[in-house]
Structures are given as C-alpha cells and as structure tokens.
C-alpha positions as CSV (number, residue, x, y, z in Angstrom):
1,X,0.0,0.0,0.0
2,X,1.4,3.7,-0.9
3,X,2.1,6.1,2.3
4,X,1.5,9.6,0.5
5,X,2.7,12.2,3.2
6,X,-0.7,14.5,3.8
7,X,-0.4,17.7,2.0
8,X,-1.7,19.8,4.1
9,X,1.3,20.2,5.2
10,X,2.0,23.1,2.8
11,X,-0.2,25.2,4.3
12,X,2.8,26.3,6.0
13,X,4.0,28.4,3.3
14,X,1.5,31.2,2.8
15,X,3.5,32.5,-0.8
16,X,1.9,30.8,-3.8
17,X,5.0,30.7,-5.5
18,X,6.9,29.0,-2.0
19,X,4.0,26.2,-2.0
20,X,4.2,25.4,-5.1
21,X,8.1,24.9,-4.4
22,X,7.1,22.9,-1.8
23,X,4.7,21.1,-3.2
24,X,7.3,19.8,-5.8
25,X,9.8,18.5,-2.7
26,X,6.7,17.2,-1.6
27,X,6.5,15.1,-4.6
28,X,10.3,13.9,-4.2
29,X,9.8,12.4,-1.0
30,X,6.7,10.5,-2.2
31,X,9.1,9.3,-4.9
32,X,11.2,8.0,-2.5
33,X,8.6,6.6,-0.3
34,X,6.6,4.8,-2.8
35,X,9.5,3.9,-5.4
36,X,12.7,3.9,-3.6
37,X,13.9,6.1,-6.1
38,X,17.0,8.1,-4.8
39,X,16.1,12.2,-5.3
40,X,17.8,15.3,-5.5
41,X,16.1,18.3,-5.2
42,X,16.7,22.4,-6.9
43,X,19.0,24.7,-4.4
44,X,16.7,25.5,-1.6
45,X,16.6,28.5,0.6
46,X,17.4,27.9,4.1
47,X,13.5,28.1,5.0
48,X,12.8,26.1,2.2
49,X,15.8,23.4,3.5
50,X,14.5,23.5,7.3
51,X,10.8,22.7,6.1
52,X,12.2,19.7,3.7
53,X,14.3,18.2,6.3
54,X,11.8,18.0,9.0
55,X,9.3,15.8,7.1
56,X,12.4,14.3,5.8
57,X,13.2,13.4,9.5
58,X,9.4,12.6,10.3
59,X,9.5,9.9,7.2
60,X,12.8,8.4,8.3
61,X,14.4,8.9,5.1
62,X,18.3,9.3,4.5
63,X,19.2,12.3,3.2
64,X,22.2,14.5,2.9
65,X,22.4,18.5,2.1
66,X,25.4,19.5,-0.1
67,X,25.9,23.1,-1.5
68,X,29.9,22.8,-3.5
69,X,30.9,25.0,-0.1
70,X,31.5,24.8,3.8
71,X,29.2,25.8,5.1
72,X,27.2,26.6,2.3
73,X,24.0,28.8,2.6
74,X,21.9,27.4,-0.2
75,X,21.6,24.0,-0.8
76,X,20.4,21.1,-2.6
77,X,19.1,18.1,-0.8
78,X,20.0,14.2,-1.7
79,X,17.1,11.8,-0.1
80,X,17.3,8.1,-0.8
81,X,15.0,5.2,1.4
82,X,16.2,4.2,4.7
83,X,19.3,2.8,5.3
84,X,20.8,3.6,1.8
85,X,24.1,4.8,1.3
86,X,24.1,8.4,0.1
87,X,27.2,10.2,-1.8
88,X,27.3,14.0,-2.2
89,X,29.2,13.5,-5.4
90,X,25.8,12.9,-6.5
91,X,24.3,16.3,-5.3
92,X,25.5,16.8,-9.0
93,X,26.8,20.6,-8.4
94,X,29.3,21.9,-10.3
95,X,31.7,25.2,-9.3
96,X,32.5,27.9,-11.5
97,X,35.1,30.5,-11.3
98,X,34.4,34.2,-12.6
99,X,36.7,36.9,-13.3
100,X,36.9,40.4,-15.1
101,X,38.8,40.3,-18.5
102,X,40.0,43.8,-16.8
103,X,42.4,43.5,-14.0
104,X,41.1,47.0,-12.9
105,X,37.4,45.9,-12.9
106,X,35.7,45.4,-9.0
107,X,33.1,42.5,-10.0
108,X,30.8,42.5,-7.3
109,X,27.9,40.2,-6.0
110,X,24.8,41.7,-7.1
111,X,27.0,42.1,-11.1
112,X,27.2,38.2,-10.9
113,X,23.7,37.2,-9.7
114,X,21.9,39.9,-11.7
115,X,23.8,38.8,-15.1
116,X,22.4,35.4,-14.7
117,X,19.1,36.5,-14.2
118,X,19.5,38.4,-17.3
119,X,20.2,34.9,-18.9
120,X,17.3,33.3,-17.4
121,X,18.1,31.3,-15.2
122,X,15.5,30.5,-12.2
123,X,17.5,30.5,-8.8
124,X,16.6,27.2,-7.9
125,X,19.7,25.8,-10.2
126,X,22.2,28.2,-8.6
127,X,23.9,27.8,-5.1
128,X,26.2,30.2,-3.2
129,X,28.2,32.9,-4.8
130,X,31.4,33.4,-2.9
131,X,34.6,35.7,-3.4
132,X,37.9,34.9,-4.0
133,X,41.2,37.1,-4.8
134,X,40.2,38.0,-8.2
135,X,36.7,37.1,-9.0
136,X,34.0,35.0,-7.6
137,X,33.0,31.2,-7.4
138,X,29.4,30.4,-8.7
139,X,28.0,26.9,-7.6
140,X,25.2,25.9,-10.0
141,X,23.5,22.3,-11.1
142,X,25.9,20.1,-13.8
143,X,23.3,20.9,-16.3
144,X,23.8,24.5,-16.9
145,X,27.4,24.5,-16.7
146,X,27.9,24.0,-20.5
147,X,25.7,26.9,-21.8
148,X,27.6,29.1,-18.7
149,X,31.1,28.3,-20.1
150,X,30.0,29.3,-23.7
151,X,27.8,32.2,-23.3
152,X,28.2,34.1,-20.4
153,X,30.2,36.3,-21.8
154,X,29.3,40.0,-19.2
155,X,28.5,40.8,-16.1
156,X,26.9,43.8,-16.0
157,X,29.1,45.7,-18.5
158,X,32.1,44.4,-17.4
159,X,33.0,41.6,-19.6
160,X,33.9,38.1,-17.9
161,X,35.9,34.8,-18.2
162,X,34.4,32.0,-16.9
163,X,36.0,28.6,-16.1
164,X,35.1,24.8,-14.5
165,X,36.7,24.7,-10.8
166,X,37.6,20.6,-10.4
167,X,39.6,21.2,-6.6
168,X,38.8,23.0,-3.9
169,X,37.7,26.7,-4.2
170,X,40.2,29.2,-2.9
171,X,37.8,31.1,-0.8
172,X,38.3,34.3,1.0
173,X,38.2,33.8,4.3
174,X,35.5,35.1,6.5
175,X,36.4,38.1,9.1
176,X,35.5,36.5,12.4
177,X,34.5,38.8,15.5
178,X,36.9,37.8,18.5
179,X,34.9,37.9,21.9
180,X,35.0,36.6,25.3
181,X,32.0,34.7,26.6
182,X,31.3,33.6,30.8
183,X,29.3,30.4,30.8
184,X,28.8,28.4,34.1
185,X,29.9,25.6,32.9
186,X,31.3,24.4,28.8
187,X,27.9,22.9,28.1
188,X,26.8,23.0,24.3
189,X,23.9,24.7,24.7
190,X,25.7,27.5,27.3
191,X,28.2,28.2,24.9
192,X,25.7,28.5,22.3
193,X,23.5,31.2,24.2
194,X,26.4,33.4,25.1
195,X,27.7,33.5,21.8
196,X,24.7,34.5,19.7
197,X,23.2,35.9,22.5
198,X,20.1,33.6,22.7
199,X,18.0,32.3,25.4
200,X,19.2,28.9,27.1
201,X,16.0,27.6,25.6
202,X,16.7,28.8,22.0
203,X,20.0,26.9,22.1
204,X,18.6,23.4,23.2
205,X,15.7,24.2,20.3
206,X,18.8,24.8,17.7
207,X,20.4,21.4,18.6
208,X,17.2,19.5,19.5
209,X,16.4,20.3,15.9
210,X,19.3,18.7,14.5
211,X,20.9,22.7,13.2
212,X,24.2,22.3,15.6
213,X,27.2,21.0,14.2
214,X,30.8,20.0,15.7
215,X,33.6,19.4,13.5
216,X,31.2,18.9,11.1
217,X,29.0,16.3,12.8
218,X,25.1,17.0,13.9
219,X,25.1,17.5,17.9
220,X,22.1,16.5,19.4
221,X,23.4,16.5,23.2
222,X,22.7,19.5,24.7
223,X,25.3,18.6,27.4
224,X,28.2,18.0,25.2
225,X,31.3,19.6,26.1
226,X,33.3,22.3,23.9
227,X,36.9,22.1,24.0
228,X,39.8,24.2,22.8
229,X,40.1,24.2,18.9
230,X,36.2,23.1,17.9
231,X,34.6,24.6,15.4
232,X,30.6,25.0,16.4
233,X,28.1,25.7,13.9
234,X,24.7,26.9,14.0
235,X,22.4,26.5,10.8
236,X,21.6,30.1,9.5
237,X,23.1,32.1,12.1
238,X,26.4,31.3,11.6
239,X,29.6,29.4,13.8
240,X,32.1,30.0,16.5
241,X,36.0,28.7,16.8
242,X,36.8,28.0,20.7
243,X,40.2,29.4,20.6
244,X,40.9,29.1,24.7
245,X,39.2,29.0,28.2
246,X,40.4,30.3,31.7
247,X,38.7,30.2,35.2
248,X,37.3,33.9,36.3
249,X,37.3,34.8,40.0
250,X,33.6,33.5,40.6
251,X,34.6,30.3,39.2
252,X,32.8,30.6,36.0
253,X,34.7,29.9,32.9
254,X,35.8,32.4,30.3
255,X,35.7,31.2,26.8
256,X,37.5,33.3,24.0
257,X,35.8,32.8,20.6
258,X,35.8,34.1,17.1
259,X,32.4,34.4,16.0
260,X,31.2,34.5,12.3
261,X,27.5,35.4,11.9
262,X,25.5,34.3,8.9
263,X,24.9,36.7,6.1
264,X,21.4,36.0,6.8
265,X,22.2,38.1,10.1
C-alpha cells in the first residue's frame, strides 16, 4: 500500500510561488517513499531546507544536504529510502570560477547574480556565490554548466571569463568577530546562548532540531562539552571557533571565541 505524506502540510508556506516549491519537494519524498527512487532536489533557501528536512526526518528517510561550499547557505538536498548509502558526489553541483577580462574591474555580487538572471536562469539551479582574490566562485546544477562556459560572456558591463573549478575553491576567508563569553559551565547549549546571545531555551531548540554542528557532525546533546580548537556551527546564524578558556574569579569559565554570523544576520 502507498504512504503519500498529507499535504496539508504546505499550508505552511503562505506564498503561492513558496507552496508550489514545496509542493514539488513534496513530490520527491513520495518518490522516495513509494518507489525507492533516490532524489535530488533544486538549491533550496534555508527556509525552504529547514521545512524539507523536517518531514524528511518525520519519514525516516536518508538524506544529505550538499551546497559545493562549507558551510554553504543554499543548498540542494540528496534523499534516498532508509538505510541507503548516500554520496554528495551525487548532489551533482558543479563550481565555476568568474573573473573580469579587466584586472582593474571590481566585480561584485549583485554584477554576478543579476547577469544570470538576465540569462534566465531560475535561482533554484544556482547555489552560493562566494569571493575569491580575483573574481567569484558560482555553484550551480551540472546541467547548466555548458551553456555558462560558452555564453556568459558580461557581467553587467564588465565583460567576464568563466571557467570549471575541479579542486577546492580558494575562498576568502571570513572576518570573524573575537569575543569573550562567561558560561557556568562548557555545556553546548551554554556556549551556544552566550555566543549568539540567545536564550538557554533557543539553544537546546537549535540542537534538539538537528541545526548544531561540531567538526562537522550533527550534535544532538545538549550537554556536550566544547573544548579548545572546535569549530561550532549553528544553521543560519552562523559558527564560532573556541580558541581558549580560563577560570574567572567567581569560578565561571571564560571562553575566548571568534564568532562568524551568517549573512542571513
């Protein structure tokens, strides 16, 4: 018998246009359900992602979120029956690197994202555009990638190269905020609240939820300890490096961190 997930469930999304997104992820899980047929779906906002996953995580399916970056803010989700074996190789993303012709020339952001617009393309088949020394990094979906390489040709009215990135992207790195945090203790969900200045409560919600990450693993104990050197991140608000701790004269502990806020925020 078919299990077809009750779609009332986009009643959550009070935007035409965002239901009918979500009615088409909708229509990927049942894939999966009712066919075992592995999915991917379009680059997904981070609302978009956090509504996906949770009936992806109701329905006990496997599924894995790639973006072609760290951290990346937009991304597009892999879902495959339970127990399978999921690859993000097969996220099928592709990363292109941008520059100006000019060596003068100061592409920026809104150049990049509004030339491809022009071309029209929907933003569901792009990702994340990032900066690096000279240009920018684009991720997009494998199928666009040829008609990119041979016809975008400006950006804006500066006129472009564009090439196929096959290693790892030389990023600019992000300008973390150095600040000292007192927690009582060097609980998760202490550290969390101090650093993005968030209620106890809203911490535990953030893990509880599956959106906290150490060294790149999904935290779900609210009790776990930080240590020296971790890297903590928080989905859509952004991560903190533990760089060292020392005891304060009330016997609290003072945590030194570099903190990196989404762009969201």
């Amino acid at each position: 018998m078919k299990h077809s997930i009750d779609r009332s469930v986009l009643k959550y999304w009070d935007e035409k246009e965002a239901r009918l997104e979500a009615a088409h992820l909708l229509d990927q899980v049942n894939g999966v359900l009712n066919e075992g047929v592995r999915q991917v779906t379009p680059f997904l906002s981070f609302a978009m992602r956090e509504w996906a996953e949770s009936i992806l995580r109701k329905e006990h399916l496997e599924f894995l979120a790639e973006g072609g970056f760290s951290e990346a803010e937009r991304v597009r989700i892999l879902m495959g029956s339970k127990g399978e074996t999921l690859d993000f190789k097969d996220a099928d993303i592709a990363l292109l690197w941008v520059r100006s012709t000019d060596a003068r020339a100061q592409l920026e952001h809104r150049q990049i994202l509004g030339s491809l617009m022009g071309l029209g393309f929907r933003r569901d088949v792009l990702g994340d555009i990032r900066p690096g020394q000279s240009g920018f990094y684009v991720a997009g979906t494998l199928e666009i990638v040829p008609y990119l390489l041979n016809h975008w040709t400006h950006a804006g009215r500066e006129k472009i190269e564009v090439s196929l990135i096959n290693g790892k992207p030389d990023v600019l790195p992000e300008l973390g905020e150095e600040r000292r945090i007192t927690v009582n203790s060097s609980r998760l969900d202490a550290v969390i609240a101090n650093a993005f200045k968030v209620s106890r409560s809203m911490a535990q919600e953030w893990i509880s939820h599956g959106k906290v990450r150490k060294a790149g693993l999904v935290v779900f104990k609210a009790e776990a300890e930080v240590q020296t050197d971790d890297i903590v991140s928080c989905r859509g608000y952004g991560r903190i490096k533990l760089l060292e701790s020392s005891q304060t004269r009330k016997e609290r502990i003072a945590w030194q961190i570099l903190l990196f806020r989404s762009r969201r925020h």
